[in-house]
BADOGU-835277 format. One record per atom (N, C-alpha, C): residue number from 1; x, y, z. Coordinates in steps of 0.02 Angstrom, whole numbers. Layout:
BEGIN
<site nr="NUM" c1="X" c2="Y" c3="Z"/>
...
//
This chain:
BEGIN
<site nr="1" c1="13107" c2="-4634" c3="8596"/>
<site nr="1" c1="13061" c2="-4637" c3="8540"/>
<site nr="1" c1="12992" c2="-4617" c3="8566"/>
<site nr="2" c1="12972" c2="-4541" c3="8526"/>
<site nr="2" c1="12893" c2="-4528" c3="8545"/>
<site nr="2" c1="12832" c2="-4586" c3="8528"/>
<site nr="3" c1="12784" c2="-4597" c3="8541"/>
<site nr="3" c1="12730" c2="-4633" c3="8482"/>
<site nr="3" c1="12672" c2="-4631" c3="8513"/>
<site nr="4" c1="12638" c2="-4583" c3="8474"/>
<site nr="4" c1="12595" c2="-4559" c3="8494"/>
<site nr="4" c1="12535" c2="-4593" c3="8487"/>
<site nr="5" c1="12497" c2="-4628" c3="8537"/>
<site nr="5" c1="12444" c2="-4663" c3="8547"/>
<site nr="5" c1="12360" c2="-4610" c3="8553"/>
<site nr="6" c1="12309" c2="-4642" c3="8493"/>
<site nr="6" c1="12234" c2="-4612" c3="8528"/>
<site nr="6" c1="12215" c2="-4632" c3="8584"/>
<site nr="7" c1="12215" c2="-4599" c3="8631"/>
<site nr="7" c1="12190" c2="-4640" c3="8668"/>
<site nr="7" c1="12125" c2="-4640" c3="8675"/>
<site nr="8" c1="12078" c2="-4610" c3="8637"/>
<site nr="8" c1="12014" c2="-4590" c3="8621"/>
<site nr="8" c1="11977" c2="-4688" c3="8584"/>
<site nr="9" c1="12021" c2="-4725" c3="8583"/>
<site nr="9" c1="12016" c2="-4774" c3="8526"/>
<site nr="9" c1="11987" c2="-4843" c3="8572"/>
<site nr="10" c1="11951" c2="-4865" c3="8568"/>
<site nr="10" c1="11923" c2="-4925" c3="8598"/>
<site nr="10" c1="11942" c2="-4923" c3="8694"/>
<site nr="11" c1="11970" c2="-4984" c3="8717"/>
<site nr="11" c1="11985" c2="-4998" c3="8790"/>
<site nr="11" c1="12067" c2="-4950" c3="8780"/>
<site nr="12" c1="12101" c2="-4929" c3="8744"/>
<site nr="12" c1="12136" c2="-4872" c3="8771"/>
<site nr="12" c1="12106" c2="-4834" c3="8810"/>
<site nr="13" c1="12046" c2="-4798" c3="8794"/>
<site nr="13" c1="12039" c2="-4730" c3="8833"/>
<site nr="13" c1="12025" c2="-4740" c3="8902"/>
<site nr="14" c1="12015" c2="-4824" c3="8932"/>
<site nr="14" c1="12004" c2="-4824" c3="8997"/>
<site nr="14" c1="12093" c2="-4848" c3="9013"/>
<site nr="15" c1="12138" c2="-4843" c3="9011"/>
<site nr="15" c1="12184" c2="-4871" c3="9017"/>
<site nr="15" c1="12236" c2="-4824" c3="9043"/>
<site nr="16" c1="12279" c2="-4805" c3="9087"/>
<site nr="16" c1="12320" c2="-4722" c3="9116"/>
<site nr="16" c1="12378" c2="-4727" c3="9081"/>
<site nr="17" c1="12375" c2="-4679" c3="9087"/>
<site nr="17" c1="12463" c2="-4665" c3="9027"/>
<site nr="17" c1="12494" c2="-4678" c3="9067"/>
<site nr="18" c1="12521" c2="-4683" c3="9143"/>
<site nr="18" c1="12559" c2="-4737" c3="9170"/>
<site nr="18" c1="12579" c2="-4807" c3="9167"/>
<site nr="19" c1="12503" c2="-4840" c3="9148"/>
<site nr="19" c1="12527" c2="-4911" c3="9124"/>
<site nr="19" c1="12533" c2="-4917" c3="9058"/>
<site nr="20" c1="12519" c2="-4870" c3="9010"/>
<site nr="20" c1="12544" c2="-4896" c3="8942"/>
<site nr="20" c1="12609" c2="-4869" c3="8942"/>
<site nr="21" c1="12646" c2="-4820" c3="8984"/>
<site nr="21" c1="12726" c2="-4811" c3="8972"/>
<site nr="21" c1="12736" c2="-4851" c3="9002"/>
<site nr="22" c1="12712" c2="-4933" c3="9059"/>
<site nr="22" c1="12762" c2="-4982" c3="9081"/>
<site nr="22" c1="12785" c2="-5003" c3="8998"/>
<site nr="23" c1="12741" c2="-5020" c3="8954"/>
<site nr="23" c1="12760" c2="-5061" c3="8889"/>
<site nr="23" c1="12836" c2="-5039" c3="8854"/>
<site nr="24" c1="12875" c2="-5080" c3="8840"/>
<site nr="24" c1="12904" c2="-5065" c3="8808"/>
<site nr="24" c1="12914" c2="-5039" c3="8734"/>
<site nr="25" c1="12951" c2="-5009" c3="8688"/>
<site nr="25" c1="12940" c2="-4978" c3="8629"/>
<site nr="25" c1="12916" c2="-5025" c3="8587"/>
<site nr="26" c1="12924" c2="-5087" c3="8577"/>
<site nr="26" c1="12897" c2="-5128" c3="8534"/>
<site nr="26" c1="12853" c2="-5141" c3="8552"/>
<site nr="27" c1="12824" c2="-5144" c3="8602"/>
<site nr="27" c1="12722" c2="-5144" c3="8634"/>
<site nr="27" c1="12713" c2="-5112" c3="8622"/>
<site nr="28" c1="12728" c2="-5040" c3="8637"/>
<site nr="28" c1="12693" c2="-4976" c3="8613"/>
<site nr="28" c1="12677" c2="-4959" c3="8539"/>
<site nr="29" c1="12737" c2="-4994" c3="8517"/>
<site nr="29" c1="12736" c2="-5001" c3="8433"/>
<site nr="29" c1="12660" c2="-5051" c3="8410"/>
<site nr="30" c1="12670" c2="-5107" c3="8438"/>
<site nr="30" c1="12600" c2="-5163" c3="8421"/>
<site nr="30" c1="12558" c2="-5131" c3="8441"/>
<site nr="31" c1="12530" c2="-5110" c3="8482"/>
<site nr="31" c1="12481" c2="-5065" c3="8510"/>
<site nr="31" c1="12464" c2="-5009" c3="8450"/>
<site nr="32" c1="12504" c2="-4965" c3="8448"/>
<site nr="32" c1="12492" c2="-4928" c3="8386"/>
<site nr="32" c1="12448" c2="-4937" c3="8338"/>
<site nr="33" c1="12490" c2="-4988" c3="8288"/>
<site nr="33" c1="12489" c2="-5025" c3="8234"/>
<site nr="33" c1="12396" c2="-5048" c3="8224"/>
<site nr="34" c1="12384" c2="-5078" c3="8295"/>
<site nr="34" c1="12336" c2="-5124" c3="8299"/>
<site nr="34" c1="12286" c2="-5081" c3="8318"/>
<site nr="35" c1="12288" c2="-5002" c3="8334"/>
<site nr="35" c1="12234" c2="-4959" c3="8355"/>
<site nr="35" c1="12217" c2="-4921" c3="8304"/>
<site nr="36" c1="12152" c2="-4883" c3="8314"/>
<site nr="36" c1="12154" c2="-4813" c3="8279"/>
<site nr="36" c1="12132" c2="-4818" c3="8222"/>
<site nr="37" c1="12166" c2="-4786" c3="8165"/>
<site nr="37" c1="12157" c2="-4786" c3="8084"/>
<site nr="37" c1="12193" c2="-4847" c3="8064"/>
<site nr="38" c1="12239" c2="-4860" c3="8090"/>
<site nr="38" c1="12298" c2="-4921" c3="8086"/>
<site nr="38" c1="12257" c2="-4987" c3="8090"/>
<site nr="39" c1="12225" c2="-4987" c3="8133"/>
<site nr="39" c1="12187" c2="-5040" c3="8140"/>
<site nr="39" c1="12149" c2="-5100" c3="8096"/>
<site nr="40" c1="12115" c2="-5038" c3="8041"/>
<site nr="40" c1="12068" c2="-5049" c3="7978"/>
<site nr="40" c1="12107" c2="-5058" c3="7916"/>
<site nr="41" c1="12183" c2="-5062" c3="7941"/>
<site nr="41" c1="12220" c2="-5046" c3="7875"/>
<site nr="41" c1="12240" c2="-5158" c3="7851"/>
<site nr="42" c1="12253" c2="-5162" c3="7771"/>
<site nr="42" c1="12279" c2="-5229" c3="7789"/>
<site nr="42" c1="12326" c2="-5240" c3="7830"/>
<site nr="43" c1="12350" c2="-5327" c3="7833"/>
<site nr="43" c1="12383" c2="-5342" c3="7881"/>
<site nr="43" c1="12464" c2="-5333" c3="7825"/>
<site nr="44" c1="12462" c2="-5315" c3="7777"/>
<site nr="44" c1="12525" c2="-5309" c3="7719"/>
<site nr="44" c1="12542" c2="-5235" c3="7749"/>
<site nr="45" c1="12489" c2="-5192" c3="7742"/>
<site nr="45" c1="12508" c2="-5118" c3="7782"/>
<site nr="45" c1="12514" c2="-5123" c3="7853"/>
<site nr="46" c1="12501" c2="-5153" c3="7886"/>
<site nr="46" c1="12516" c2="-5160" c3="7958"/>
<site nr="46" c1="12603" c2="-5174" c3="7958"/>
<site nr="47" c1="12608" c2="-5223" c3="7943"/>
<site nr="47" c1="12701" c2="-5256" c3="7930"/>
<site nr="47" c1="12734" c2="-5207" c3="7910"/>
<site nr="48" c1="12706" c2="-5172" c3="7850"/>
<site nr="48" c1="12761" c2="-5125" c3="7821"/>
<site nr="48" c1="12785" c2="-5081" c3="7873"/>
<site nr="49" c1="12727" c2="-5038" c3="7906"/>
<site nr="49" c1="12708" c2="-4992" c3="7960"/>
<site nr="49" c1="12775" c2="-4999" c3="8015"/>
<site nr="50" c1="12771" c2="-5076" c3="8023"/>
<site nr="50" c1="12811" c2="-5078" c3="8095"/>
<site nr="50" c1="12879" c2="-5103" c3="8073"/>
<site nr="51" c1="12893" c2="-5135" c3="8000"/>
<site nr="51" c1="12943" c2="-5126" c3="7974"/>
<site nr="51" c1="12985" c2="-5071" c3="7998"/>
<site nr="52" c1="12948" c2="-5029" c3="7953"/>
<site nr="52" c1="12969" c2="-4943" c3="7931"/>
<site nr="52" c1="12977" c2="-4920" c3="8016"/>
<site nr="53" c1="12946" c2="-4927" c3="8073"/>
<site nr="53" c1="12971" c2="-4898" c3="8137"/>
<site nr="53" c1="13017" c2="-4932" c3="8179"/>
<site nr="54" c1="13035" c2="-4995" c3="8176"/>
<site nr="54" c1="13081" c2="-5037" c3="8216"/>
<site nr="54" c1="13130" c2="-5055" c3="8164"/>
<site nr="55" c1="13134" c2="-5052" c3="8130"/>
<site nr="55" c1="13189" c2="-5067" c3="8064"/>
<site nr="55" c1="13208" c2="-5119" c3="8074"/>
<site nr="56" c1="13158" c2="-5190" c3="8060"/>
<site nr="56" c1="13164" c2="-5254" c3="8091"/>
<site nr="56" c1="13120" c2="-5294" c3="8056"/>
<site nr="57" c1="13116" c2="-5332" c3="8011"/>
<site nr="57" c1="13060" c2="-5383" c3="7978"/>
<site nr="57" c1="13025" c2="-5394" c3="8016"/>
<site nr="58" c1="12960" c2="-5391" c3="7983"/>
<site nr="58" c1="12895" c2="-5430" c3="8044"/>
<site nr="58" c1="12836" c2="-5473" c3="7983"/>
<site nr="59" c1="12837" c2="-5535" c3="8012"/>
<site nr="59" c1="12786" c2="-5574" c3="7997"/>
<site nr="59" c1="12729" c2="-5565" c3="8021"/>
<site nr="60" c1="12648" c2="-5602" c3="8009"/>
<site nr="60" c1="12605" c2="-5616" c3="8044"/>
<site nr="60" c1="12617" c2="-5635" c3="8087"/>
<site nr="61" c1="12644" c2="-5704" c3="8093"/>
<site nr="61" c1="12624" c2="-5732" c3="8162"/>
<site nr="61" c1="12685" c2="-5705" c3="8198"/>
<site nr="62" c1="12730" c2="-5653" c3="8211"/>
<site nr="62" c1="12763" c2="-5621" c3="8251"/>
<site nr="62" c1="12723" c2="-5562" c3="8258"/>
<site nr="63" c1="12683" c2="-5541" c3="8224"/>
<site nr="63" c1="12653" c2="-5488" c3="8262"/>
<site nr="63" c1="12594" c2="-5501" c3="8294"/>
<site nr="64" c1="12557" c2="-5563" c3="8285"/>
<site nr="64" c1="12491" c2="-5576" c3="8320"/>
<site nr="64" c1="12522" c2="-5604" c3="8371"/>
<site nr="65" c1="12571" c2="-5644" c3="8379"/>
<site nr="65" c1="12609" c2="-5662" c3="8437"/>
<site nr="65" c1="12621" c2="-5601" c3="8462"/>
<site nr="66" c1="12668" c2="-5552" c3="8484"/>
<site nr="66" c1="12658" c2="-5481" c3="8522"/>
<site nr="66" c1="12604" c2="-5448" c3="8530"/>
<site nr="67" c1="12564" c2="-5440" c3="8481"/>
<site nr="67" c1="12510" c2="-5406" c3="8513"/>
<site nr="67" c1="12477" c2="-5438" c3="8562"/>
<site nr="68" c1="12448" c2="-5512" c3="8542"/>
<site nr="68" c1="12440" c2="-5554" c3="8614"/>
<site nr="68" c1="12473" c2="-5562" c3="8671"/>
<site nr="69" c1="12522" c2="-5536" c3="8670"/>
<site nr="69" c1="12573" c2="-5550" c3="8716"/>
<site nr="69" c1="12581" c2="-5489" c3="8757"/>
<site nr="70" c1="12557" c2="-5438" c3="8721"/>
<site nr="70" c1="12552" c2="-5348" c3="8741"/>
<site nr="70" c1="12485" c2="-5362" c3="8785"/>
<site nr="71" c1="12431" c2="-5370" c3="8742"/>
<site nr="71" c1="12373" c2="-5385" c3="8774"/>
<site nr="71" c1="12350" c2="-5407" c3="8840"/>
<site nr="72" c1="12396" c2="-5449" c3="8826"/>
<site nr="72" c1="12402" c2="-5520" c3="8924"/>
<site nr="72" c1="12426" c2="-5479" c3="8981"/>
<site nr="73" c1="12472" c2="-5424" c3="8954"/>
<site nr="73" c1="12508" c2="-5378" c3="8989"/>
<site nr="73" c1="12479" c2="-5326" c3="9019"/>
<site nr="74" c1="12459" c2="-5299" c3="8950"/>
<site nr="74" c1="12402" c2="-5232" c3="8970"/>
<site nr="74" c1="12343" c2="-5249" c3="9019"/>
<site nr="75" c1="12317" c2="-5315" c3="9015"/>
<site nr="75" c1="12256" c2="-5344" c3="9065"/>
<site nr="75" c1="12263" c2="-5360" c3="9114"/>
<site nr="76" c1="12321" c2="-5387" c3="9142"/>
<site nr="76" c1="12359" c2="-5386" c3="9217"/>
<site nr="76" c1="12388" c2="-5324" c3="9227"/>
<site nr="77" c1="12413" c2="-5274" c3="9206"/>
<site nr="77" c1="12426" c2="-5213" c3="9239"/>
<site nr="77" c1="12356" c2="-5174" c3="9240"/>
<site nr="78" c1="12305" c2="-5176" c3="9206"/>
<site nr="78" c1="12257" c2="-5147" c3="9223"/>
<site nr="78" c1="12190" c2="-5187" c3="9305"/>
<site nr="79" c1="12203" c2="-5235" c3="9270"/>
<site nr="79" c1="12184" c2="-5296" c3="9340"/>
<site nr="79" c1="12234" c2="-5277" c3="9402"/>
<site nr="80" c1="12277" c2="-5259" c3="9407"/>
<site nr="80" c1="12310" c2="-5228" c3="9452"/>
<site nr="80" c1="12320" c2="-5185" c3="9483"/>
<site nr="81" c1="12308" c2="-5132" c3="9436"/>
<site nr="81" c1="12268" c2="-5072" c3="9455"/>
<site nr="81" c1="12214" c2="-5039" c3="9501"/>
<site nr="82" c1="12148" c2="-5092" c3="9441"/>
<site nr="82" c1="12099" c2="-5090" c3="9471"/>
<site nr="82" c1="12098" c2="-5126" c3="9565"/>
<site nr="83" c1="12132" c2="-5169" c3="9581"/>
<site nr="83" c1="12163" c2="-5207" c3="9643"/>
<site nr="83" c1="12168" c2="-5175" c3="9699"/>
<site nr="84" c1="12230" c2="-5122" c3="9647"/>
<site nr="84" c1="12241" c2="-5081" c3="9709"/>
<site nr="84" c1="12205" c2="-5029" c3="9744"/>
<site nr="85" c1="12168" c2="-4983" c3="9656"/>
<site nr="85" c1="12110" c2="-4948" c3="9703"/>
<site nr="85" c1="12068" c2="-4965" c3="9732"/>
<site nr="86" c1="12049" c2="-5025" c3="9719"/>
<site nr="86" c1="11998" c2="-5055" c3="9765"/>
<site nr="86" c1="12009" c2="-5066" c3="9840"/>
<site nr="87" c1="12072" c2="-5086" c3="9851"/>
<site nr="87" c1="12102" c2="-5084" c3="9915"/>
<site nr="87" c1="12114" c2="-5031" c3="9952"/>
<site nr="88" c1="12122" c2="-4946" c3="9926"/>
<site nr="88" c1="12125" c2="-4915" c3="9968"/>
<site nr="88" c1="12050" c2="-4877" c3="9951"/>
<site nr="89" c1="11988" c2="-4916" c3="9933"/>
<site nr="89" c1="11926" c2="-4885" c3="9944"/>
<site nr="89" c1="11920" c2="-4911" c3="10027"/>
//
C-alpha cells in the first residue's frame, strides 16, 4: 500500500523517510489522516477517511489512541536518531 505523506507539513519535514517507513500501514494511515489538508478536516471526516482506507470501523478514541501511540513512536525513533548522529560527531 502506497500513501503518500507531505512531508512539507509541520515536524514531518524534519523527520527521514526511513523512519516514517519503520511505521506500519495503519501509522502511516494515522499520520496521514492527522496531517496536511486532512488535518483541518472534522473528526466525522477524519473516521470516514480511514474507514474508506483500512476497511475497518474507527472511533475517536481508537484513533486518538493510535495517533498517540504513532506519536510516542515517531519521538523515540527520531530521539534515536538524533543519538546516533550525535555519536558519530
Amino acid at each position: 500500500m502506497k500513501i503518500d505523506l507531505d512531508l512539507k507539513q509541520g515536524f514531518l519535514q524534519n523527520i527521514k523517510r526511513e523512519v516514517l517507513n519503520t511505521l506500519t500501514p495503519e501509522e502511516r494511515t494515522v499520520i496521514e489522516v492527522s496531517t496536511g489538508e486532512m488535518g483541518n478536516k472534522p473528526d466525522a471526516v477524519k473516521l470516514g477517511w480511514l474507514k474508506m482506507r483500512t476497511k475497518e470501523s474507527w472511533t475517536k478514541q481508537r484513533y486518538v489512541k493510535a495517533l498517540d501511540r504513532t506519536m510516542k513512536k515517531l519521538r523515540a525513533a527520531v530521539e534515536a536518531e538524533s543519538h546516533k548522529r550525535s555519536q558519530e560527531d
